[in-house]
N, C-alpha and C positions, 0 to 999 in steps of 0.2 A: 504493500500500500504506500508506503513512504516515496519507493520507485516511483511509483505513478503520479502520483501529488509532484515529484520531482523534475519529472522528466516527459511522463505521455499527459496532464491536466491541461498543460499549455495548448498543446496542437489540438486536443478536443475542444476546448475552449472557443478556438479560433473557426473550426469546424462549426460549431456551434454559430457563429456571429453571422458565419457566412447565410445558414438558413432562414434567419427574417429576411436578410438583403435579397434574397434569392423571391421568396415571398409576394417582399411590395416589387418587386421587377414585374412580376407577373403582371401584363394589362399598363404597365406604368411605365415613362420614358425618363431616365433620370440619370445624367454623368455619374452626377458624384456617387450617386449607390452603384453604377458598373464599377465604377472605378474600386472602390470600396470591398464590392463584392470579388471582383480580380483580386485584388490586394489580399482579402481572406484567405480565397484559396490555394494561393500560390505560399501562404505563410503556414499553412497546416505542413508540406511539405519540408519547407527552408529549417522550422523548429524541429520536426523531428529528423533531420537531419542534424542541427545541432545539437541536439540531446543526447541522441545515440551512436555518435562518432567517438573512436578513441581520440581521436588527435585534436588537442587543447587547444591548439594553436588556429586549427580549423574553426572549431567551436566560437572562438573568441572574435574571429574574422566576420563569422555570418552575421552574429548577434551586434557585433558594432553597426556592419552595413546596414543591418535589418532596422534598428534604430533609425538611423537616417532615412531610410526605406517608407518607416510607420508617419516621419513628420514629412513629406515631402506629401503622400497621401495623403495625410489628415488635411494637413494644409489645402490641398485641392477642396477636398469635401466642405471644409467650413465658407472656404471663398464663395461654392456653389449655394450654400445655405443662408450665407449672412447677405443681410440689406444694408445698402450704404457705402457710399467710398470710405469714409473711417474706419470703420471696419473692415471692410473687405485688408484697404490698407495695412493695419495694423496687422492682420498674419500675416502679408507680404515682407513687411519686414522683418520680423519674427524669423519667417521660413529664411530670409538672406542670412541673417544671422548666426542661424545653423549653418547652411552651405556655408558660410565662409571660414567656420569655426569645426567644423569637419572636414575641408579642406585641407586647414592645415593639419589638424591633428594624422589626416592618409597619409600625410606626406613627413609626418614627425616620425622619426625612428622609435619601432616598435607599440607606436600609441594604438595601433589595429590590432595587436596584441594582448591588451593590458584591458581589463577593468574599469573605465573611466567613469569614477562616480559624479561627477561635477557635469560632462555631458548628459549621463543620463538622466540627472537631475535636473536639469537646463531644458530635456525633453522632455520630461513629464511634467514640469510647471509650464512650460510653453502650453500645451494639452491644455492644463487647465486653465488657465488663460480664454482659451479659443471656446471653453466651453462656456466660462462666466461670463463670455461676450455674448453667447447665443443666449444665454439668458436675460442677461440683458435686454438683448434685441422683444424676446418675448415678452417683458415685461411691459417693455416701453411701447408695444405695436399689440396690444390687447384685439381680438376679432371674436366674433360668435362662436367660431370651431372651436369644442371642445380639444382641450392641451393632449387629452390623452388619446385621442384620435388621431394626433402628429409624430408621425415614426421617428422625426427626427429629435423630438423631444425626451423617447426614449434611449435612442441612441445614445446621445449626448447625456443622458442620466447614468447610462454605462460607463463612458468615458469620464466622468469627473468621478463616479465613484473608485474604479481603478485606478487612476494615471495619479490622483488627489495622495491615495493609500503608499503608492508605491515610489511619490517626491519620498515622502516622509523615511520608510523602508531602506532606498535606495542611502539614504543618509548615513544608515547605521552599519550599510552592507557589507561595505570594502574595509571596514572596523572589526570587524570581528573573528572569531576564531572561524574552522571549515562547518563545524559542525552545528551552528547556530545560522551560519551562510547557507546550507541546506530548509532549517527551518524558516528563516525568513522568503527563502526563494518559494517552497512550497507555500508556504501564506499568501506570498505575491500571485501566486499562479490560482490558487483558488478565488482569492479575488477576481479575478480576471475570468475565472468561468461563471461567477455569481453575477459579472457585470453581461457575460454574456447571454447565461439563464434571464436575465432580467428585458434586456434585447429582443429576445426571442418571447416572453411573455409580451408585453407589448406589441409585438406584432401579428402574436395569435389574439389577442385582446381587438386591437382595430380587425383583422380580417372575420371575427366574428360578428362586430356590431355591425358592418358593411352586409352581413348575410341576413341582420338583425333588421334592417329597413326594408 
């Protein structure tokens, strides 16, 4: 069980994420959920290849890229979601940010090797960031649609409860001994499939009330 919390939680997780996006696609025309939905699927793969490879060095390679990988995505999805040049703006910057600062970290000796808590923390508040802006957005653009009628509301309910959990996590990560670095990562990754179970309710939730009119 520990294995699995460890190493297969993640890729199921992500398996999981994929099947609402797969869902509202059905009958709906929408970038940012293909692109989203791509990005799932192609990550169920990429993790458990990291997971289950001997070679560290490999492992450490995907997981950096994949990082960069997850904001360059998200970045897209939120552009597509958010109203307003201010906003949209502000990921745009964000996302330069990152490129420029994983840029050089590619080209730093052995930083694609290494553990970088300060990036990954930089990418998980970025996240939240993009999610307290769509908030925003909702609060301030109130309409008749019922909130939990809007898949992106759930989404984005996933995203700030993961990426929120795992700023914080990521802090203590690279701190501590191996054997507490296994349980903090399995916490992370359960998170990650509660944000996905929660995803995937939401989306069974609207395609029901849609059957319900």
């Amino acid at each position: 069980m520990k294995e699995f919390l460890k190493d297969g939680l993640e890729s199921l997780a992500y398996f999981i994420y994929a099947i609402p996006l797969f869902l509202m696609l059905k009958g709906e025309k929408s970038k940012g959920k293909e692109v989203l939905f791509i990005y799932y699927v192609a990550s169920v793969f990429f993790i458990l290849i990291a997971c289950y490879t001997t070679d560290v060095n490999l492992n450490r390679i995907i997981y950096n890229a994949f990082f960069f990988f997850t904001i360059c995505i998200l970045s897209y999805y939120f552009i597509q979601i958010l109203l307003g040049k201010t906003r949209k703006n502000i990921v745009r910057t964000l996302f330069l940010i990152h490129l420029v600062v994983f840029t050089i970290i590619s080209f730093k000796s052995q930083q694609l090797l290494a553990i970088n808590k300060h990036f990954y923390a930089f990418t998980y508040l970025t996240i939240v960031l993009y999610a307290l802006i769509y908030f925003e957005q909702v609060l301030t653009n109130i309409t008749e649609l019922n909130i939990l009628h809007q898949f992106d509301f759930w989404l984005v309910s996933g995203y700030l409860l993961y990426y929120l959990s795992c700023f914080f996590i990521i802090l203590f990560y690279a701190n501590v001994d191996e054997k507490l670095r296994s349980t903090l990562w399995s916490l992370q990754n359960f998170i990650l499939f509660m944000s996905s179970v929660l995803t995937l309710s939401g989306a069974l939730w609207i395609k029901y009330k849609k059957k319900s009119y």
